[in-house]
N, C-alpha and C positions, 0 to 999 in steps of 0.2 A: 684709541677711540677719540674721535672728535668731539670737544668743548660744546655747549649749545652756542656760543659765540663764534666758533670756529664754523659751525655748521652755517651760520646767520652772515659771518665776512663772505664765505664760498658762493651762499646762495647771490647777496649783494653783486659779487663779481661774476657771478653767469649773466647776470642779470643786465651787464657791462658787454659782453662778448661782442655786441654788434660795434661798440665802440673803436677799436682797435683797428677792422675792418675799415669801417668808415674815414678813420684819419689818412689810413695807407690807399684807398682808393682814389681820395683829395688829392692827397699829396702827390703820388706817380703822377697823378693826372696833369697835374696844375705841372707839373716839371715835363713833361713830355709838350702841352700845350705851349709856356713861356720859352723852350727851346726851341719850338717852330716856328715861332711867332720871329724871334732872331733869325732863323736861317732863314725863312722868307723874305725878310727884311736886308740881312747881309747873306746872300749863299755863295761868295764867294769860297769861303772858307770850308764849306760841306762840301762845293764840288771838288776844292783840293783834296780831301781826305777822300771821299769816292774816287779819287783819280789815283792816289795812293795805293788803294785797298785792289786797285785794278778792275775796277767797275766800267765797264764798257758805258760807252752814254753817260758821263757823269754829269752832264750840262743838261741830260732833259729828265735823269732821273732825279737829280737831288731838290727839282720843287716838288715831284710827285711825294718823297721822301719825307720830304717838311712838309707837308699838304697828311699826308696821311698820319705822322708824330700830330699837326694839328689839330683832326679831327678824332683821330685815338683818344688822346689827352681831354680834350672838351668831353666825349663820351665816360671815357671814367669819370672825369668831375659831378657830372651830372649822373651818372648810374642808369647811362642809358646804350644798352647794349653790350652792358660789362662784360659779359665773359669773352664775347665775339672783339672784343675791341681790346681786353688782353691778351688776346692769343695773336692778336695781328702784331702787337707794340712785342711780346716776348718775341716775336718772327724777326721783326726791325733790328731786335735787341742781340739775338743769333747769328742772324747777316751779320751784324757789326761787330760780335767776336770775330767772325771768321774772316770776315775779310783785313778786321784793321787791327785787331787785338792779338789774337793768336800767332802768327809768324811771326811779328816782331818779339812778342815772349818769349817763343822757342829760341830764337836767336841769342836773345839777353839771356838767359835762363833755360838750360840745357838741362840740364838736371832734372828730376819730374816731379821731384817735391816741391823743389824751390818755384820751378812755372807753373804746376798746382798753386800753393801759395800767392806768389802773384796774382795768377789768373783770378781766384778767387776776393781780391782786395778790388779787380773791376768794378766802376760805376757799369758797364750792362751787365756783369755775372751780377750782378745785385738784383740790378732793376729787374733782369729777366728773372730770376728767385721768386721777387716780388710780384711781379704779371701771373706767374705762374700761382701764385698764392692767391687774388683773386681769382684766376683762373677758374680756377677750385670749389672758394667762397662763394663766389658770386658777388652779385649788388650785397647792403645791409638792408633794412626796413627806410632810411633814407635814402632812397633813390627813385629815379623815372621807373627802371624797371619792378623797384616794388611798387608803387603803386598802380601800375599798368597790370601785373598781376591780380594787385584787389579787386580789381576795377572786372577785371576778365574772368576772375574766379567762380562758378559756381556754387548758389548759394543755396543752403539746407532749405529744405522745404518744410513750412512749419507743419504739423498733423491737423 
């Protein structure tokens, strides 16, 4: 049986929940945006890796690449268009197992715990985790999208 204090902490941290959401929606966002913001700047180094990963056209896709990491990341920051704008960034983040993550693990790491393992210590197995967890969530009450909701919502009619 829970404490009246115990009941009082639970209530306090539900009362939190949007929080949690909120930092993690910042945070991918602002790291997908500062990384584009690089590769558009230097893409030297992204069309290497796209060229690596055996990406056909890596000279005309890796600004569309950084152009859309850019505009993803801005959209979570701001909570506008969040789940559409996760699901695009977890896609980015899938492409980029597969094409640059994955064989060279297999390779290293034959075994299928051990390249499990690894695989799972990836910055995109993470990020994609994380996209997918907004995915989910959605915006918090701090964002475009909630307030474009308020805004849109249907409102009781008084008697």
């Amino acid at each position: 049986m829970l404490s009246p204090r115990s009941t009082q902490t639970k209530k306090a941290l539900s009362g939190l929940a949007w929080l949690p959401t909120l930092v993690l929606r910042v945070s991918v966002g602002f790291m997908f945006f500062s990384g584009a913001v690089t590769k558009l700047t230097a893409p030297e180094q992204l069309v290497a890796t796209l060229r690596e990963g055996g990406i056909p056209l890596a000279g005309s896709v890796a600004p569309l690449l950084a152009t859309v990491e850019l505009v993803g990341g801005a959209a979570l920051v701001l909570g506008l268009g969040t789940r559409v704008a996760a699901l695009v960034l977890a896609g980015v983040m899938g492409g980029a197992l597969i094409t640059t993550i994955v064989v060279p693990l297999s390779d290293k790491y034959p075994a299928p715990s051990t390249f499990l393992s690894s695989l799972f210590y990836t910055p995109e197995w993470l990020l994609m985790l994380l996209l997918s967890w907004i995915l989910c969530a959605g915006a918090d009450r701090f964002s475009i999208d909630a307030l474009l909701t308020r805004r849109h919502s249907p409102r009781a009619t008084q008697p």
